[in-house]
N, C-alpha and C positions, 0 to 999 in steps of 0.2 A: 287186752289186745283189741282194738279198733276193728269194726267188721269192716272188711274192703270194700264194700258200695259204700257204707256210710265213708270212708276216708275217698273216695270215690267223689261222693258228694261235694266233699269239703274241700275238696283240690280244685272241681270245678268252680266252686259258689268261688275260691280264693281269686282263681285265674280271672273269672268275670270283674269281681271289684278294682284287682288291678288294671284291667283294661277300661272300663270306666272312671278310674284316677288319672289315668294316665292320658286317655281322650276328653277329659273332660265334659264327659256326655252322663245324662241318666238314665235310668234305670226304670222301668214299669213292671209293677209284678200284679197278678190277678188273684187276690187274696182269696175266692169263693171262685167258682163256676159261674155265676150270675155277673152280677155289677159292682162288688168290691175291689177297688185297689190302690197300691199304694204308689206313688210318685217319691223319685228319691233322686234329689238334685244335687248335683258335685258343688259343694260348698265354695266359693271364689277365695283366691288368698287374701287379694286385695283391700276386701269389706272387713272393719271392726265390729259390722253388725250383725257377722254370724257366730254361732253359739261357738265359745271357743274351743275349740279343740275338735269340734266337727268335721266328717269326712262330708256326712251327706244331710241337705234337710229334708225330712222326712214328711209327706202331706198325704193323710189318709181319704179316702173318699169313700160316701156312702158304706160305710159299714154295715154289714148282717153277718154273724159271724152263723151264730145257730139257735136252734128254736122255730116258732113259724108267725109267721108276720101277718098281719091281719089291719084292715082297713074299711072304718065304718063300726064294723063288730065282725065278730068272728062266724057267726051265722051268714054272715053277707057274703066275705071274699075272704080266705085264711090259701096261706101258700107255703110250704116246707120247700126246704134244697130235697134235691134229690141228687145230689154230689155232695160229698162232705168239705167244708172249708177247707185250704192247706191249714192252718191255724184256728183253734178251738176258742180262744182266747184270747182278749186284747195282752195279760199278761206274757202267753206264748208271742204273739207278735213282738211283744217288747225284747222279748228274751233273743230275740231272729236280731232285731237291730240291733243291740248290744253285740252280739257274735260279728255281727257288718261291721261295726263300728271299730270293734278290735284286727279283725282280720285290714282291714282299711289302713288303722295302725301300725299295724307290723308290714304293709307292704309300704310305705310310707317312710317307715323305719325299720328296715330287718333287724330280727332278732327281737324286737320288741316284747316284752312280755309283761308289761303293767296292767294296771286294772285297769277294770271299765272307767268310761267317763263317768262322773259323780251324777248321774241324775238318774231322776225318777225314772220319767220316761225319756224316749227317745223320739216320741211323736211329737211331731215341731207345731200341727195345727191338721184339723181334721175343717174336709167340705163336705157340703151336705149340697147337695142338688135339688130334692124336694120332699116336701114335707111326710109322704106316703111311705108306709114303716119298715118297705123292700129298700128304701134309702136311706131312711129317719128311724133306724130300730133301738128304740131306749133301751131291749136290755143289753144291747151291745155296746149304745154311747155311754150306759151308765158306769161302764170297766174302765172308761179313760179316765186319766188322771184330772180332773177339774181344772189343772190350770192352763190344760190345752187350750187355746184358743178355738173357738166354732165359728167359720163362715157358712152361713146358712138361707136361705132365701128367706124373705118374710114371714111367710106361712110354717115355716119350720124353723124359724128364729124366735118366734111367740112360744111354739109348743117346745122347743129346747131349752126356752127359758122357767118355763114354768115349771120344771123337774127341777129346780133350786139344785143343781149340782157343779153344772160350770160356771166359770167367774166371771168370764168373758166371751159372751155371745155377739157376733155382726153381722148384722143384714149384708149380703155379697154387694158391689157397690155395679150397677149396668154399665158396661162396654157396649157403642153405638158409635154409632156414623157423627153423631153431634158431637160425644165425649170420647173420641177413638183414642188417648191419650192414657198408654198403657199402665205409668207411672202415678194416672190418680188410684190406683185400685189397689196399690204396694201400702195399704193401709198397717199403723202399728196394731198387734205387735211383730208383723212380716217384716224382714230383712227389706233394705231396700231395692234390693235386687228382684224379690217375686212379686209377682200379683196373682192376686185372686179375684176375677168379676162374672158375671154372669151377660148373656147374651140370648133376648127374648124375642119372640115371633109377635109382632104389633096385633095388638087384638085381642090375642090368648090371653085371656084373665087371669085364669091356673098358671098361667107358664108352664104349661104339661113339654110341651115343644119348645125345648129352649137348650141350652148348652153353657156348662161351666168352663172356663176359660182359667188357663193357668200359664203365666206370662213368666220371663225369666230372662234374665242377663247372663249367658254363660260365660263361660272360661275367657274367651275369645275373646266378646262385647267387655267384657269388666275388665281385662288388661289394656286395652285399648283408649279404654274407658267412653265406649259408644253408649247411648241408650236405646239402640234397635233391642229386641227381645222375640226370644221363641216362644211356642204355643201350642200348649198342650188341648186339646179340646176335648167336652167329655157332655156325650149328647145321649144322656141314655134311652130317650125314646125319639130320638130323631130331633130335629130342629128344620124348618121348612128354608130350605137350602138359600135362596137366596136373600137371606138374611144374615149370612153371610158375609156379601160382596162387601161390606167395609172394610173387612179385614185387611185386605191386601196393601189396599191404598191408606192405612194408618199411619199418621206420624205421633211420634216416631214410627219406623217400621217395626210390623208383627209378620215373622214368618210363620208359620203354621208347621209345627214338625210330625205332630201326630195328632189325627182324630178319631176318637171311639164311638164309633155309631155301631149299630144292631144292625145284622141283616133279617131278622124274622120280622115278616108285620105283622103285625098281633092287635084284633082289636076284639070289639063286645057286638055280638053280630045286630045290624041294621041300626045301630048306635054311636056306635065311635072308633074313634082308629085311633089305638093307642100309639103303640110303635111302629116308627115310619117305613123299616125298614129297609132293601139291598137300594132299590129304587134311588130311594131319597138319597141314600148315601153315596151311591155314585154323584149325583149331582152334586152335595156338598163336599167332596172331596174334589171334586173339578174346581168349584167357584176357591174353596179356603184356600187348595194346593198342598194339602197335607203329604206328607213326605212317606208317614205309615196312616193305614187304616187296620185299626184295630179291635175288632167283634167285640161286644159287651151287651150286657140285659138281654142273653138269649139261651140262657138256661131254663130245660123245662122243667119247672116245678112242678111238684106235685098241689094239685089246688084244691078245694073245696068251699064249702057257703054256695048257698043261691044261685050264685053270679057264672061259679065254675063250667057251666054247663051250655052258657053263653059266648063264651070265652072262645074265638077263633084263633089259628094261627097259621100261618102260609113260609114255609121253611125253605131259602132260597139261596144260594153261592152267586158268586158277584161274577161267576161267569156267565151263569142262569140268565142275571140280570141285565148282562149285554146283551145278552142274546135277543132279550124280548127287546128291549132300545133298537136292535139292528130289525128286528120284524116291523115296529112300528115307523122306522126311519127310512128303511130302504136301503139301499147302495150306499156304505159308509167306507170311505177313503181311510187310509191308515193315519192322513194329516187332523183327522177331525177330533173332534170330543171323544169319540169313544176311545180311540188310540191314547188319549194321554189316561188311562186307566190302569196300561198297560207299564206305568213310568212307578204306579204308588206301589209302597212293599206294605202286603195286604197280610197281618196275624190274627191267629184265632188261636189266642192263648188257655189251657186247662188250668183246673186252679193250680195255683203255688205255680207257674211259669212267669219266668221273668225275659223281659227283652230289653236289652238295651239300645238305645234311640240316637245312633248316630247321624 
């Protein structure tokens, strides 16, 4: 006999996939409490170049499932979750998609009850934002299945190669005001319908301040057969907001549906400002026009090495952060900038929460 929260569960998780088949919209789930997650895009009919039989294509990001991550050495900076992953496991994750997969199935076709789709896995391609092991943790990417595709930055393209375990490593290709042209970065082996590109602050060497960029032709644009595309944005330590301003004006057009920026700013005192924070991210949610802003990389870990005791952080809600804009600004009219803040639908998802991104 089924226990009733667990059928509980499984009536909601069903209800949500149908209503995402049905809208044609995806799916974001927050695999950790920190900065994992997955993106889960309603497959278009249209396209021969989606895996057949596919409900959704699945793009993991920055994975750390469990263990503790360390950067330089472990005497320098080591960090533990202090929240446990929804999922232990790249295996368990697979085992969740599979279950998507089916239940997808069967709303699709009632009564359905065949087996899983024939594959390994179910992860279509895994991004990697940067090469620091809170984003880049081998022993989490070493659970993927090798034939997954990695788009990775430079820096963590090198050191994901030299683990001789994936087949296919790619440098993420830059989205800019010069190549704003969404369609170069739907590189094989991605459907033609998504991209993957990265978006960097001029200057910054590390590209510590940058944002990955995940493009897509939905339901809508692929029946029509437009090449506008949405845009998922994903800025784990902020991105210096008006680097941005391309965005909008891209052709084809890129609408910005949702962007993950952190509201804590977190830096290493009298040194550096790691994450940008509520601040920054009202701006870049004005400039992109994201539809959701959705909290990430502000889980407090437990830390230690050297470094830990350096380590500041300033913990702030994006109502906090009008507030001080309206101290600094003066008399703000409901027409101005601050007012369209009041337009975005702002989640701060726990782990294992999913939103769907209509």
């Amino acid at each position: 006999m089924i226990d009733p929260s667990q059928q509980q569960l499984h009536d909601e998780l069903e209800a949500s996939i149908k209503h995402a088949l049905k809208t044609g919209r995806p799916i974001l789930t927050h695999i950790n409490a920190d900065t994992t997650w997955l993106v889960q895009l309603p497959c278009p009919d249209s396209t021969s170049l989606t895996p057949k039989g596919r409900a959704f294509y699945n793009i993991l990001i920055d994975p750390w499932l469990r263990g503790p991550q360390s950067d330089v050495a472990s005497w320098f900076s080591t960090q533990y979750h202090v929240i446990q992953s929804s999922v232990q496991t790249i295996a368990e994750l697979d085992d969740n998609l599979h279950e998507t997969q089916r239940l997808a199935s069967s709303a699709i076709n009632p009564g359905f009850k065949g087996p899983k789709v024939h594959s390994k896995t179910l992860i279509d391609a895994v991004a990697i934002s940067h090469e620091f092991s809170d984003h880049c943790h081998q022993g989490t990417l070493l659970e993927i299945d090798p034939t997954v595709p990695v788009f990775a930055t430079e820096k963590a393209a090198e050191l994901i190669t030299s683990w001789n375990h994936f087949q296919n490593v790619i440098t993420t290709p830059a989205l800019s005001r010069q190549q704003s042209d969404w369609r170069r970065t739907s590189v094989p082996p991605l459907p033609d319908w998504v991209g993957i590109s990265r978006i960097v602050t001029a200057g910054n060497q590390l590209y510590y301040h940058s944002a990955l960029c995940i493009t897509f032709r939905g339901h809508a644009y692929a029946k029509q057969q437009h090449e506008e595309a949405e845009a998922i944005l994903y800025s784990p330590h902020g991105i210096v907001a008006n680097d941005l301003r391309h965005l909008p004006d891209a052709k084809p057009k890129i609408s910005t549906l949702a962007l993950l920026h952190g509201l804590h700013d977190v830096g290493i005192s009298g040194l550096k400002q790691l994450n940008l924070g509520a601040h920054n991210g009202l701006q870049a949610q004005r400039i992109c026009k994201a539809r959701y802003w959705v909290g990430t990389h502000d889980e407090v870990k437990r830390p230690g090495g050297i470094l830990a005791p350096f380590l500041r952080r300033s913990v702030i809600n994006i109502q906090e952060a009008i507030d001080k804009e309206r101290e600094h600004t003066g008399c703000i009219p409901d027409s101005s900038m601050l007012a369209a803040a009041q337009d975005v639908n702002f989640a701060d998802l726990r782990s294992g929460e999913s939103l769907l991104l209509v």
